[in-house]
DORO-537037 format. One line per field, with one value per residue (C-alpha): residue number from 1; residue in three letters; x, y, z. Coordinates in nm, 4 decimals. Example, Ala and Ser with C-alpha at 12.3 -4.5 7.8 and 13.67 -1.06 7.14 Angstrom:
BEGIN
nr: c(1,2)
rest: c(ALA,SER)
x: c(1.2300,1.3670)
y: c(-0.4500,-0.1060)
z: c(0.7800,0.7140)
END
This chain:
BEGIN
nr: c(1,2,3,4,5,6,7,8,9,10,11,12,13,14,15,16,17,18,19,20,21,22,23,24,25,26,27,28,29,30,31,32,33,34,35,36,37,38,39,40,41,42,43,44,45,46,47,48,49,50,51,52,53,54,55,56,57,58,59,60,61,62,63,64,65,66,67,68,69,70,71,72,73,74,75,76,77,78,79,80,81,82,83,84,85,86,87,88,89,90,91,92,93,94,95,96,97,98,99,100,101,102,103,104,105,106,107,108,109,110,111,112,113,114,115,116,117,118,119,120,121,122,123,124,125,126,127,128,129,130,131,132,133,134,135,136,137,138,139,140,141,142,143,144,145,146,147,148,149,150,151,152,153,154,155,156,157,158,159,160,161,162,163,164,165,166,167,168,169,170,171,172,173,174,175,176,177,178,179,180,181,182,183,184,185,186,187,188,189,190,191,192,193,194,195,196,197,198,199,200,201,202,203,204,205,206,207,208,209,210,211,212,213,214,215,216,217,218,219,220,221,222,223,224,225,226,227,228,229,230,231,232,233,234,235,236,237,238,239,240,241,242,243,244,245,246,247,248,249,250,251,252,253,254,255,256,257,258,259,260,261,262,263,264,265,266,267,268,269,270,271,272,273,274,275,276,277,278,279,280,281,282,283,284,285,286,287,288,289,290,291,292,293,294,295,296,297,298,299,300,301,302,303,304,305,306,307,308,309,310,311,312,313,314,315,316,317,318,319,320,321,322,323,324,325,326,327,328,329,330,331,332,333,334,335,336,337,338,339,340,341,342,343,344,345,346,347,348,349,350,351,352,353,354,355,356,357,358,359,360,361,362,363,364,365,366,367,368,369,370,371,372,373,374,375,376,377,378,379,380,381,382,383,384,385,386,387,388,389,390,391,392,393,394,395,396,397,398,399,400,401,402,403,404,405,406,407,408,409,410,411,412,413,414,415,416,417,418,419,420,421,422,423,424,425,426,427,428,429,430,431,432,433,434,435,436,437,438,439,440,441,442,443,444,445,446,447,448)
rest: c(UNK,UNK,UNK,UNK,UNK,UNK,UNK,UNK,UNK,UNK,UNK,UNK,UNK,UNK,UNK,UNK,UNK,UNK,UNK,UNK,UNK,UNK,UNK,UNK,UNK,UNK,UNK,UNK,UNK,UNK,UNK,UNK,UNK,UNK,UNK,UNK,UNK,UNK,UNK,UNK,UNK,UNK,UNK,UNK,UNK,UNK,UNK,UNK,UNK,UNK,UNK,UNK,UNK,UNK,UNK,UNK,UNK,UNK,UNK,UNK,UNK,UNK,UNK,UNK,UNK,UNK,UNK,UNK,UNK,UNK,UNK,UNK,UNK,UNK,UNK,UNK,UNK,UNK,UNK,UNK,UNK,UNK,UNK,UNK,UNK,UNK,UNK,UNK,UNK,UNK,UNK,UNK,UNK,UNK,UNK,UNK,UNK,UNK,UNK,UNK,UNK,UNK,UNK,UNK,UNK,UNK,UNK,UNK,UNK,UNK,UNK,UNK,UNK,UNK,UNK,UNK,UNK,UNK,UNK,UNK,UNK,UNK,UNK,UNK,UNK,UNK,UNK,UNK,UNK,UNK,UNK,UNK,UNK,UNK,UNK,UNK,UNK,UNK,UNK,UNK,UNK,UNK,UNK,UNK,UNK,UNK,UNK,UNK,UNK,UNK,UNK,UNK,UNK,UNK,UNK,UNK,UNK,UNK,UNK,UNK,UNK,UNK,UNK,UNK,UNK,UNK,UNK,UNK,UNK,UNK,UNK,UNK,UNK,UNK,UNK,UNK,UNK,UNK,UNK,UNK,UNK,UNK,UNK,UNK,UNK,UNK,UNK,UNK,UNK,UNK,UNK,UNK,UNK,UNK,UNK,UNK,UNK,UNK,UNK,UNK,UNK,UNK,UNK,UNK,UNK,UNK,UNK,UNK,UNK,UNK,UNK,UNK,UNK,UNK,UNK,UNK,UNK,UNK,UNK,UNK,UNK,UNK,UNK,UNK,UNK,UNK,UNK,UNK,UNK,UNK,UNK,UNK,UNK,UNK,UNK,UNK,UNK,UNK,UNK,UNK,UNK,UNK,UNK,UNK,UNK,UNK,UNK,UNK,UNK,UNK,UNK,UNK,UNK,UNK,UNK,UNK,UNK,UNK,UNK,UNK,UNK,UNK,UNK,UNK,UNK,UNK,UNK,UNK,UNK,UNK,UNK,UNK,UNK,UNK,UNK,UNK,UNK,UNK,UNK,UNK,UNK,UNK,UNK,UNK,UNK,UNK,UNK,UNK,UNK,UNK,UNK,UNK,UNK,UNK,UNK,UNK,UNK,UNK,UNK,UNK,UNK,UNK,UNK,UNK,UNK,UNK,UNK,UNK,UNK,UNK,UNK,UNK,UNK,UNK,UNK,UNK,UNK,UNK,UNK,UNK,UNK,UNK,UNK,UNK,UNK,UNK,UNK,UNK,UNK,UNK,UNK,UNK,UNK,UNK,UNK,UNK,UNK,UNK,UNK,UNK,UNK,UNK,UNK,UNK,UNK,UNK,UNK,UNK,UNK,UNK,UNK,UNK,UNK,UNK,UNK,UNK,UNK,UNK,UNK,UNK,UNK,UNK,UNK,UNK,UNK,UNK,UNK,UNK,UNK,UNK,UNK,UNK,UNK,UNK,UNK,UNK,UNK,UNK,UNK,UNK,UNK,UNK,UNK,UNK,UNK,UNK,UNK,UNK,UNK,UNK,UNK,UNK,UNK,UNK,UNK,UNK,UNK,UNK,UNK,UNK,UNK,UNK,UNK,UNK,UNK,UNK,UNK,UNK,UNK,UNK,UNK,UNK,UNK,UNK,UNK,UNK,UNK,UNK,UNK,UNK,UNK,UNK,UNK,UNK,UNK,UNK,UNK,UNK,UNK,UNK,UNK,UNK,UNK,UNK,UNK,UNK,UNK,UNK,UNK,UNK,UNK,UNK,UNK,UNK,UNK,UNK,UNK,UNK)
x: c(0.0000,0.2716,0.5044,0.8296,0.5608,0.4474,0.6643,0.8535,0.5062,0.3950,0.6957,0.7053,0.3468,0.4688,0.7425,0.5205,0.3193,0.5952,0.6508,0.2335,0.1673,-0.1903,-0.5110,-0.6544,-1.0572,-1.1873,-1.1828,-1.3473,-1.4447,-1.3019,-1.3856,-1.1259,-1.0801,-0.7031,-0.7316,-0.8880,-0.6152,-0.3109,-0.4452,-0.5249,-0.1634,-0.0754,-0.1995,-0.1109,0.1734,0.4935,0.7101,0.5117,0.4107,0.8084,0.8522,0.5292,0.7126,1.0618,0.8744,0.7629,1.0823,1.2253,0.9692,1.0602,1.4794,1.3413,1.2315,1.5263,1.7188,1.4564,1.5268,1.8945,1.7578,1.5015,1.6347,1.7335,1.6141,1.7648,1.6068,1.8032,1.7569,2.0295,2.1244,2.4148,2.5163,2.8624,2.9391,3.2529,3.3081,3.6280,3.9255,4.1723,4.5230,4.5537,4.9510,5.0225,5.2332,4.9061,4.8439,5.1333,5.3064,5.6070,5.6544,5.6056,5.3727,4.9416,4.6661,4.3612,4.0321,3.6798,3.4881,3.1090,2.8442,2.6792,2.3933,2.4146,2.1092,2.1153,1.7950,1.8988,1.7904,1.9693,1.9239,2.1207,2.0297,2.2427,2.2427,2.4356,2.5777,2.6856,2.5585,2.2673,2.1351,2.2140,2.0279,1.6760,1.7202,1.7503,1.4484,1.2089,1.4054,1.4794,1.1213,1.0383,1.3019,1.1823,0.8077,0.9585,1.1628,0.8043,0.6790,0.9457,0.8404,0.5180,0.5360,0.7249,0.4508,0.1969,0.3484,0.3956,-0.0075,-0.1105,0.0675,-0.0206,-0.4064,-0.4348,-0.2862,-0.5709,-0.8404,-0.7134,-0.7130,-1.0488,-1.0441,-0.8172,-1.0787,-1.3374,-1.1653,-1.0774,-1.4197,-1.5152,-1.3298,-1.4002,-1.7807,-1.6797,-1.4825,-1.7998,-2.0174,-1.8015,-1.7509,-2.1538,-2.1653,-1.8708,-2.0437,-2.3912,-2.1794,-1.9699,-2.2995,-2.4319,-2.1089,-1.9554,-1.6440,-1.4101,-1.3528,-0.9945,-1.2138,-1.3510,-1.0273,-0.8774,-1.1148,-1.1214,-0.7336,-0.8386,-1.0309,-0.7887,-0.5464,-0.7623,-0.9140,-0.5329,-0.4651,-0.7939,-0.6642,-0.3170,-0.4559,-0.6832,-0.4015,-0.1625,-0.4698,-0.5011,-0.1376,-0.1629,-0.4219,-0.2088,0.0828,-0.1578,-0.2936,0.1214,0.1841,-0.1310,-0.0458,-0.4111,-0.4687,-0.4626,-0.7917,-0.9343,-1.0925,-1.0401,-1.2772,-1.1296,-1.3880,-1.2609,-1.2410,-0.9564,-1.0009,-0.7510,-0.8949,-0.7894,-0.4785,-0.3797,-0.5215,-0.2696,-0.0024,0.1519,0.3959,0.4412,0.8480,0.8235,0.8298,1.0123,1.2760,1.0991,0.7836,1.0288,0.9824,1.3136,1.4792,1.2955,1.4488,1.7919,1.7277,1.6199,1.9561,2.1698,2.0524,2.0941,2.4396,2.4641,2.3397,2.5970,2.8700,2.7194,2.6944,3.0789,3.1863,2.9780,3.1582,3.4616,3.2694,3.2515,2.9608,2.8053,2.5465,2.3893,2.3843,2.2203,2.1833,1.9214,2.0265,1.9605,2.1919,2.1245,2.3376,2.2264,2.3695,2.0163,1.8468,1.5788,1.5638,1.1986,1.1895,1.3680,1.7189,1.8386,1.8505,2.1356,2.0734,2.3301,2.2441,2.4852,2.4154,2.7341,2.7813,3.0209,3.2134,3.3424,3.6414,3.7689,4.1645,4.2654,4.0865,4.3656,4.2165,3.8535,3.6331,3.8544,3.8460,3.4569,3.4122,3.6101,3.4134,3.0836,3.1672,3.2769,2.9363,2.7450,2.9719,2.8400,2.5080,2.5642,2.7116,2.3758,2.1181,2.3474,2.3094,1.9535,1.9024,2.0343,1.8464,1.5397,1.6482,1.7127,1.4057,1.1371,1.3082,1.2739,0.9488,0.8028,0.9545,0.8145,0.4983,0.4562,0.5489,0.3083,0.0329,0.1210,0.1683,-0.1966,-0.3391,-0.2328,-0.2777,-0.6543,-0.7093,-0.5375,-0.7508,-1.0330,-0.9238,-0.8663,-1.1812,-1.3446,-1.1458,-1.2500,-1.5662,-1.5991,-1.3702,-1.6390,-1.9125,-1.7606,-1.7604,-2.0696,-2.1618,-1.9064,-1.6842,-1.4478,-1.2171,-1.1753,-0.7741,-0.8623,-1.1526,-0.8516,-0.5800,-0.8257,-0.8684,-0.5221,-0.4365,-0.7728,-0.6202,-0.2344,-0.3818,-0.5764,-0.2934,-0.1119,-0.3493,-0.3334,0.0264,0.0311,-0.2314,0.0029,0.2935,0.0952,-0.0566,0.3134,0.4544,0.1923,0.2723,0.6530,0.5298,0.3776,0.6050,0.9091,0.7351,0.6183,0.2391,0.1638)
y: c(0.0000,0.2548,0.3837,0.6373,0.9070,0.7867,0.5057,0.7519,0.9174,0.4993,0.4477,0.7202,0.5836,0.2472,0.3896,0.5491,0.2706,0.0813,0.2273,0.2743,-0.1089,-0.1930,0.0002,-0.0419,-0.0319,0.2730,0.5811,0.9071,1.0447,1.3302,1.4474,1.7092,1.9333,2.0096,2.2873,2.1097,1.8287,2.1219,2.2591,1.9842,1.8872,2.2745,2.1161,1.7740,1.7319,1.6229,1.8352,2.1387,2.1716,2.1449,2.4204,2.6363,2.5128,2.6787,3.0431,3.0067,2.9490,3.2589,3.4314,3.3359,3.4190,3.7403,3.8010,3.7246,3.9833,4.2338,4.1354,4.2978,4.6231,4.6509,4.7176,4.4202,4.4355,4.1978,4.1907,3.9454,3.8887,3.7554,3.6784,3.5546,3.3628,3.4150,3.1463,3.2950,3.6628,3.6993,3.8591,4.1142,4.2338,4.5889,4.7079,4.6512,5.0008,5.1508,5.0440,5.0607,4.7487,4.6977,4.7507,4.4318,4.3252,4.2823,4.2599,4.0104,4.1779,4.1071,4.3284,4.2977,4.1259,3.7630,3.8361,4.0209,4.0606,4.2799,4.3017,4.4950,4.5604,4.6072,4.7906,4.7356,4.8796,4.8741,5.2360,5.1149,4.7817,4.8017,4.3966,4.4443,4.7327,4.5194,4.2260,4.4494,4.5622,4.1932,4.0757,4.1375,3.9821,3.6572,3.6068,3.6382,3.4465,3.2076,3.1716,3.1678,2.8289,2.7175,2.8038,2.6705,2.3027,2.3785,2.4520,2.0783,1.9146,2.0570,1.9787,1.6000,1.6419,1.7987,1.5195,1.2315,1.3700,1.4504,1.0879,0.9421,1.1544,0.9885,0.6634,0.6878,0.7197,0.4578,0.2038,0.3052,0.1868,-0.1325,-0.2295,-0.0873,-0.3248,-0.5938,-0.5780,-0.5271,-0.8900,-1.0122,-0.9009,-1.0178,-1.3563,-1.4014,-1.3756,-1.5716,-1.8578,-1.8612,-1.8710,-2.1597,-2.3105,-2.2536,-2.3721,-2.0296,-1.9937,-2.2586,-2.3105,-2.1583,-1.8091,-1.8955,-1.9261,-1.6508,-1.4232,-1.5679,-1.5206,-1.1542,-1.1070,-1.2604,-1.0291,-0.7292,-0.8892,-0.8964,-0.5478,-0.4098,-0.5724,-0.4415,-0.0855,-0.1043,-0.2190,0.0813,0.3396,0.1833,0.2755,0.5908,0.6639,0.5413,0.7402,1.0647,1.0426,0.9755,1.2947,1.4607,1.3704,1.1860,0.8503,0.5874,0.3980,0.7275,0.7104,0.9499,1.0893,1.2935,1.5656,1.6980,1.6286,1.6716,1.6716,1.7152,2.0700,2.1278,2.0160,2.2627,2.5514,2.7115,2.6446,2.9389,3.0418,3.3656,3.3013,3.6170,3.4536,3.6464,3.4788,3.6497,3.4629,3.1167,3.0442,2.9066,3.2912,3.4646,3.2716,3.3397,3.7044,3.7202,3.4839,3.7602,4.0115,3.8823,3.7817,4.1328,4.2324,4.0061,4.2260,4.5124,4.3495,4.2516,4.6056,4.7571,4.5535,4.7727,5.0510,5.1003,4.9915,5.1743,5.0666,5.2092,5.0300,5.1495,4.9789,5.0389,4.8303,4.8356,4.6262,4.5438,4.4145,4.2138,3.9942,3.8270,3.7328,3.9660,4.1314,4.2105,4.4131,4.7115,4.8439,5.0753,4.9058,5.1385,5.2094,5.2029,5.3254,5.4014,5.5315,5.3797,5.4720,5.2105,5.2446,4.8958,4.9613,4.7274,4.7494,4.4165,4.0840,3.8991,3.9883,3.8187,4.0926,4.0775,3.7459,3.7320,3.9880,3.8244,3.5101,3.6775,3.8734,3.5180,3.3951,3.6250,3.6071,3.2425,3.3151,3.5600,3.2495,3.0687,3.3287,3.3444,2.9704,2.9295,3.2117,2.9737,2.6351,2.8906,2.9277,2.5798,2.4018,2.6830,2.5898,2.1797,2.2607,2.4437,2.1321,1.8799,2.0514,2.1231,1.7735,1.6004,1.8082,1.7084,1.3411,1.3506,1.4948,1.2186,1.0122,1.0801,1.0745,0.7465,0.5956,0.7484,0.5646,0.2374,0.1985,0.2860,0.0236,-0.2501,-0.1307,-0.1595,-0.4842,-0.6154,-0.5635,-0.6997,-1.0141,-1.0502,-1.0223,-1.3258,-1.0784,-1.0856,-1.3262,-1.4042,-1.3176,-0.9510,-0.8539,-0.9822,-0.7909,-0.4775,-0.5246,-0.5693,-0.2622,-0.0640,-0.1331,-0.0903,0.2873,0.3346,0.2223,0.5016,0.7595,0.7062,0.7281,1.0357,1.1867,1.1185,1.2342,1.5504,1.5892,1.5814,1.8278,2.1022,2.0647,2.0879,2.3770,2.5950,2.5415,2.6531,2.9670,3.0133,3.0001,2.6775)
z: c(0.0000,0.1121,-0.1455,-0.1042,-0.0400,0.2890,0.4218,0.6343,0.8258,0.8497,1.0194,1.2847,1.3456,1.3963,1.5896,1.8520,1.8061,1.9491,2.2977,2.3606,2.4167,2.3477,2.3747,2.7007,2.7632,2.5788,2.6869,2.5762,2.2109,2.0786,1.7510,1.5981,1.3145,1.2159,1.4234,1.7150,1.7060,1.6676,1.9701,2.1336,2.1192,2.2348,2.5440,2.5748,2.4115,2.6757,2.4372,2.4088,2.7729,2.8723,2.6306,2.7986,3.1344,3.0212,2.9292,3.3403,3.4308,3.2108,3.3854,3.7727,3.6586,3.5664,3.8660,3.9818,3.8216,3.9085,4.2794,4.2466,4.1893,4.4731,4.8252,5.0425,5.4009,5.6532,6.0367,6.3293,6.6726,6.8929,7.2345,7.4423,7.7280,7.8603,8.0713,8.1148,8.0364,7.8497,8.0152,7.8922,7.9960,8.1402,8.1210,8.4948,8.5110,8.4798,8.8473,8.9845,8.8680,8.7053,8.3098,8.1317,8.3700,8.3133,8.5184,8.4092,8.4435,8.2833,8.1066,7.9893,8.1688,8.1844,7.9303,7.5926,7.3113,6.9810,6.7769,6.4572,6.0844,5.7889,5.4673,5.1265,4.7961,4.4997,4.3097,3.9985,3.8543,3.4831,3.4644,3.6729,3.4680,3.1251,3.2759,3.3468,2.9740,2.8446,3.0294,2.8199,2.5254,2.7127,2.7733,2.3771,2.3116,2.5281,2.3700,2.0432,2.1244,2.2376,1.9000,1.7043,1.8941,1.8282,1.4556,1.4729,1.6348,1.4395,1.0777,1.1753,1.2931,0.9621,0.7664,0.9817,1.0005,0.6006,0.5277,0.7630,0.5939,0.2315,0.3893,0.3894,0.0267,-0.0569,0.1844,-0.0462,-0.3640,-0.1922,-0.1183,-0.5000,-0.6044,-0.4103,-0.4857,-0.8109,-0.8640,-0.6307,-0.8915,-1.1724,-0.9634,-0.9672,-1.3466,-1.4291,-1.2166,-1.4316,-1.7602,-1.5894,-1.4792,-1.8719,-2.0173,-2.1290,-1.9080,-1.7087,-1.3505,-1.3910,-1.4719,-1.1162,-0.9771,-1.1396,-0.9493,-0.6518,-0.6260,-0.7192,-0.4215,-0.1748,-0.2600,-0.2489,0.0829,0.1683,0.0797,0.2799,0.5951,0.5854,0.4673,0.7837,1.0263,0.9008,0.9283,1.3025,1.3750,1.2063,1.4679,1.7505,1.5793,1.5862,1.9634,2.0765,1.8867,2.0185,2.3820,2.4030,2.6340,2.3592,2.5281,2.3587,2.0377,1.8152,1.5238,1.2293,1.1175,0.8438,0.4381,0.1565,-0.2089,-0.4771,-0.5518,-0.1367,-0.2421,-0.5203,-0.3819,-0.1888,-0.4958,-0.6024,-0.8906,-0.6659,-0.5624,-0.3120,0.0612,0.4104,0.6373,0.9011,0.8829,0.9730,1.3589,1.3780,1.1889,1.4557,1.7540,1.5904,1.5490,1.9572,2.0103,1.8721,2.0431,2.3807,2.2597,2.2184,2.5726,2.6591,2.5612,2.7109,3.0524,3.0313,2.8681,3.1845,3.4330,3.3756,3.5745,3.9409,4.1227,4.3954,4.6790,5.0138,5.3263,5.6463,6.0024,6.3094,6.6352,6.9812,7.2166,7.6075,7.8646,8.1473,8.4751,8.4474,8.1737,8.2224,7.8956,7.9000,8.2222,8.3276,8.1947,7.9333,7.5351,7.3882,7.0185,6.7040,6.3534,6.0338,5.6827,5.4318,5.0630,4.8919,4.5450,4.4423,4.1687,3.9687,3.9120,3.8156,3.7496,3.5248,3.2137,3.3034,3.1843,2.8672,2.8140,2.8654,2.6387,2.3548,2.4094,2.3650,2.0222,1.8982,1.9834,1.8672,1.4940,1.5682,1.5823,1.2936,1.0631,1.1969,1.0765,0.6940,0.6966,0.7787,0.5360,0.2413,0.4184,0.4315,0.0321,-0.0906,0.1328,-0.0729,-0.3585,-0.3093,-0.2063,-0.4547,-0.7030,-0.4838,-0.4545,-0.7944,-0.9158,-0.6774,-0.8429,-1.1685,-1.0277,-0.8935,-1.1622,-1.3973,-1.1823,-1.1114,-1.4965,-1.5424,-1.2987,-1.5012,-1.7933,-1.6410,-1.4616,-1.8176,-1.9874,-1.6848,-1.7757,-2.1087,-2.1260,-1.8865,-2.1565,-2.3876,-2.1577,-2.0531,-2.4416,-2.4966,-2.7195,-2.4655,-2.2116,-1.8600,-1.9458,-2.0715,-1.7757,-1.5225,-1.6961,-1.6739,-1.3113,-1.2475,-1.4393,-1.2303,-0.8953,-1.0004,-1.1549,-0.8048,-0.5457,-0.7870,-0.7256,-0.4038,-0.3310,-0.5666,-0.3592,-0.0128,-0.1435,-0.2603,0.1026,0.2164,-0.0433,0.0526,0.4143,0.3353,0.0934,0.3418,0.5998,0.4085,0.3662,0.6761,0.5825,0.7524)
END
């Protein structure tokens, strides 16, 4: 059944197939459009949510670098137990004793407690400042990743879904053609029955049908993977079953070809990530450039400290109160040629990320340009296609006139049927690789 044009979305099914297991007892009905299934994976899919998950997290480590702007208040409470007060030397000559000589004495008393707060806010901070600018940025660039996996997701969906939808069609030929040689297999036995044809016309036929009977059953296993395939993609229980809504002709199929060669890197998900990418690369070398400048901060203190013999902190005696304003410049002499180094590192990744954006420019380039073949080629391909099925099934029909009439033999009404279901396997195929082509189509462009 599968040709070149599909093997490779069959086997991704059979591949996801492959690490499902079995259906299990069934589960709920959904019913989707395109759409519906697109979004339905915007929800579901493992993929997709850890890319939602990772704009979340962008958000929290911008909070983060918010937090080194605001002030930073710090509040303690402490108290202490001397079980032995320290002692200090006093110069003895300073009593009466000889030089050289010290007299131990304690100072301080049993009980100490400080309850103080602290204040720190940073004024300036060349990296700090650089970070709050990139924010924003990092976020987008962020939700773009998440669309790029999205746009991933949702072109394996479109094929998958679109090959399920023809499946349908290429079912309906089957069983054509099975009532067809059914019909053909009731005639042939009256003319046996009357004399007119041999039991090797019987056979003939009946080897006709087993191999269409054949065909039908492995068209309607791959259409179950497929399904498995598309709920593994979708992120959907497989116990589910799942209903596709919507209809694709060949006139579908064609309509969004265009001869029009005008498209815009900028509509590409994956040219828009790389455009954010460079410019945080070159935040980045702002933020090192600015670490060559001073920084500067505020600090302030409020404390009051009480001394005790007994811990009796809470009743009467004097708290004695400390408090301090600070302004601090931090300037940076000398690192060993870190800031330089960091600096030089960052230019060479953003020329990276420069040499990234020239060559997705010319993949952008060459995969409209395969497209547009491929596309184009597939119509063509379907169109004869279609016709030459045309023309078979009026040949089958006519050859089968001519042998009901007796003009004609078993040998010529096989060959015909032969050459009617070689024509509409064609069609088929033609019509999955076309599927394919316009999804490739309008994804190159950025239209999808």
């Amino acid at each position: 059944m599968s040709k070149r044009g599909s093997t490779t979305i069959w086997l991704f099914c059979l591949a996801l197939f492959s690490s499902t297991g079995f259906a299990q007892a069934p589960g709920a009905i959904h019913e989707l459009s395109i759409q519906q299934a697109v979004e339905y994976a915007h929800k579901n899919n493992v993929q997709v949510k850890n890319a939602l998950l990772d704009i979340s997290i962008q958000q929290q480590s911008n909070r983060d670098i918010t937090s080194a702007a605001l002030p930073s208040v710090t509040g303690s409470i402490g108290a202490t137990d001397y079980l032995k007060i320290p002692t200090s030397l006093l110069p003895g000559e300073v009593f009466g004793q000889p030089r050289g000589t010290y007299i131990p004495v304690q100072f301080g008393t049993k009980y100490n407690s400080t309850a103080s707060i602290q204040l720190q806010q940073l004024l300036f901070d060349g990296q700090v400042f650089i970070g709050l600018q990139a924010r924003a940025t990092s976020l987008e660039w962020r939700k773009k990743s998440a669309e790029v996996t999205e746009e991933a997701i949702k072109t394996n969906i479109y094929k998958i879904y679109y090959q399920l939808v023809v499946s349908k069609t290429q079912i309906a030929l089957l069983d054509a053609n099975i009532n067809r040689l059914n019909k053909l297999d009731h005639d042939t036995r009256e003319l046996y029955k009357n004399g007119f044809a041999e039991k090797l016309d019987l056979d003939k036929i009946a080897v006709q049908v087993a191999n269409l009977q054949t065909e039908k059953t492995k068209a309607l296993n791959n259409i179950d993977i497929g399904y498995l395939g598309l709920k593994t993609l979708m992120g959907m229980p497989i116990k589910d079953s799942l209903v596709l809504t919507e209809k694709i002709t060949d006139d579908q199929i064609k309509e969004d070809f265009t001869n029009d060669s005008s498209y815009q890197y900028f509509d590409r998900k994956e040219f828009q990530y790389l455009q954010l990418a460079k410019k945080l690369n070159e935040f980045n070398i702002k933020r090192y450039k600015l670490s060559y400048f001073p920084t500067l901060s505020l600090t302030g203190a409020y404390s009051k400290n009480a001394q005790r013999n007994e811990f009796d902190f809470f009743g009467k005696g004097d708290w004695f109160t400390t408090s301090y304003v600070g302004l601090n410049i931090s300037i940076p002499i000398f690192d060993g040629f870190a800031k330089d180094s960091r600096i030089k590192k960052s230019r060479m990744e953003l020329t990276q990320t420069n040499n990234q954006i020239d060559n997705l420019q010319l993949s952008i380039d060459n995969e409209v340009a395969q497209a547009r073949i491929n596309f184009r080629s597939a119509i063509s391909t379907m169109n004869y296609q279609k016709k030459n099925m045309d023309l078979a099934e009026d040949v089958y029909n006519q050859t089968k006139k001519k042998y009901e009439i007796g003009s004609g033999s078993n040998t010529e009404i096989t060959s015909a049927q032969t050459d009617l279901v070689t024509a509409q396997t064609n069609y088929i195929n033609a019509l999955y690789t076309a599927i394919i082509a316009k999804v490739d189509y309008l994804k190159a462009i950025g239209k999808l």
